[in-house]
C-alpha positions as CSV (number, residue, x, y, z in Angstrom):
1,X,110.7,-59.0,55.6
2,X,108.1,-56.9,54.0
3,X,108.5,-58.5,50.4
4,X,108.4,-61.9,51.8
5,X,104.8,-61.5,52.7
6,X,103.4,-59.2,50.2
7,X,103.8,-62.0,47.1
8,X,101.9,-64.7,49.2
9,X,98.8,-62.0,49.8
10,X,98.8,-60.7,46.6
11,X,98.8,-63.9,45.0
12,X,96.1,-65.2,47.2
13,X,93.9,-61.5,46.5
14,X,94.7,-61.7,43.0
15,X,93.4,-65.7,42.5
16,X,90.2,-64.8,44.6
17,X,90.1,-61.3,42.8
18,X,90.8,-62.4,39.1
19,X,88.9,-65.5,39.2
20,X,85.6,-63.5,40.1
21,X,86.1,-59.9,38.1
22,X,88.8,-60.1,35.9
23,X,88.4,-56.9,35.0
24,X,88.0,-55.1,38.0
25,X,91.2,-57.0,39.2
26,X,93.4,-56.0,36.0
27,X,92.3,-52.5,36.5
28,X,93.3,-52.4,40.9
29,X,96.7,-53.6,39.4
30,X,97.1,-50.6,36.5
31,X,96.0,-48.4,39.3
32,X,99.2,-49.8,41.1
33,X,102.6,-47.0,41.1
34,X,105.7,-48.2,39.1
35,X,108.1,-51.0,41.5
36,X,108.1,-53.5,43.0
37,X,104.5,-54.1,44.3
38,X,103.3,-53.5,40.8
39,X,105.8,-55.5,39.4
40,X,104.7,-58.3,41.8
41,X,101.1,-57.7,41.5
42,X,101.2,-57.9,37.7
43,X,102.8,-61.5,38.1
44,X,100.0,-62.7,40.5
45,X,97.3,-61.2,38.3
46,X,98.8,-63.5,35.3
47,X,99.5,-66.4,37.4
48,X,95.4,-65.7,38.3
49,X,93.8,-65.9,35.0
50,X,95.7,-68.1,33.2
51,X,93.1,-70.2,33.5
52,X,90.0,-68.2,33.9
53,X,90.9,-65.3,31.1
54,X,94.2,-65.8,29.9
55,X,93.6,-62.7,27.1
56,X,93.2,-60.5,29.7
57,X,96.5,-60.8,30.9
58,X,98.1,-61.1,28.0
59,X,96.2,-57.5,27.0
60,X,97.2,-56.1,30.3
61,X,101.1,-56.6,30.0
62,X,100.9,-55.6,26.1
63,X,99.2,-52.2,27.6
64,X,101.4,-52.3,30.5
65,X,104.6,-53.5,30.9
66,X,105.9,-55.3,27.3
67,X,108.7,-56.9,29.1
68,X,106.9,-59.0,31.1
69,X,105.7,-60.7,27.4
70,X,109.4,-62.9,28.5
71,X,107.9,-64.2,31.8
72,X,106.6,-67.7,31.9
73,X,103.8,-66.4,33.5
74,X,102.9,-64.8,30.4
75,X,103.7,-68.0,28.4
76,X,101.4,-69.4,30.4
77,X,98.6,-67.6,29.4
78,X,99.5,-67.5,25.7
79,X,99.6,-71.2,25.2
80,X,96.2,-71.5,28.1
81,X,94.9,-68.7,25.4
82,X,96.2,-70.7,22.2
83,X,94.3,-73.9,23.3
84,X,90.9,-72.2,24.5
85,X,90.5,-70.1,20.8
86,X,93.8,-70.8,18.3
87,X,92.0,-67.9,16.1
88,X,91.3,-64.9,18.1
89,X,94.5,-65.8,20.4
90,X,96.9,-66.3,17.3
91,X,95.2,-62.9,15.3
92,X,95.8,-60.5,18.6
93,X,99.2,-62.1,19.1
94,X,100.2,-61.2,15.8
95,X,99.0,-57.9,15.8
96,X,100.0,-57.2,19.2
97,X,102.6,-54.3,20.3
98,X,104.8,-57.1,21.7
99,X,109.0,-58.3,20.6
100,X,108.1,-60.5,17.0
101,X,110.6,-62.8,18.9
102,X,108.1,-63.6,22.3
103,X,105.1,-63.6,19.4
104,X,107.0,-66.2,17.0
105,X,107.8,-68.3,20.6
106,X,104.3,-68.3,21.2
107,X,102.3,-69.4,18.2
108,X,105.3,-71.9,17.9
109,X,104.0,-75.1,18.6
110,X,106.0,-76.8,21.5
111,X,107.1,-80.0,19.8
112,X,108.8,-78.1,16.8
C-alpha cells in the first residue's frame, strides 16, 4: 500500500534533509499540496528537528497548519525548544498564533 511506504521515506528524507538545511527542508514541505502526504510530511519534518531546530518546526506548523500545535510531535519540540533557550522559546510561545490551551500545556512544567 502506497501510504505504508511513503511515511518510512519521508521520515528517512526528512531526518537526512532537516538535519543538514532545516530550512530548505521546511520550505520542500510548505511547497507540499493540502492531504495526506503533506500532512505526513509535516510530522516527519517535526519528528526531524526536534533535536536539531526545534523552533523551526514549531514556526512552521504556527504558519501552517495550527492544529498540529496538539501533536506530540509538536510537544516534542516545544519542551526540546524550552530546554535549549527557556526565554526566546517561552516569549514566541506566548505570542504565537496558536490555541492559549496548547501554549499554557507547553510552558507548563511537566511535574506540576
Amino acid at each position: 500500500k502506497e501510504a505504508d511506504l511513503r511515511q518510512p521515506a519521508l521520515v528517512a528524507v526528512m531526518q537526512l534533509g532537516a538535519s543538514v538545511a532545516p530550512a530548505e527542508a521546511g520550505h520542500w514541505v510548505q511547497g507540499l499540496a493540502s492531504g495526506d502526504p503533506k500532512g505526513d510530511a509535516l510530522t516527519a519534518y517535526l519528528k526531524a528537528v526536534t533535536h536539531w531546530a526545534p523552533d523551526a518546526g514549531l514556526r512552521m506548523i504556527a504558519r501552517d497548519d495550527p492544529a498540529m500545535a496538539s501533536r506530540s510531535e509538536a510537544g516534542a519540540c516545544a519542551r526540546q525548544w524550552l530546554a535549549l533557550d527557556y526565554p526566546a522559546a517561552s516569549t514566541w510561545i506566548e505570542n504565537a498564533k496558536l490555541p492559549e490551551e496548547i501554549k499554557t500545556k507547553w510552558l507548563t512544567p511537566a511535574d506540576q
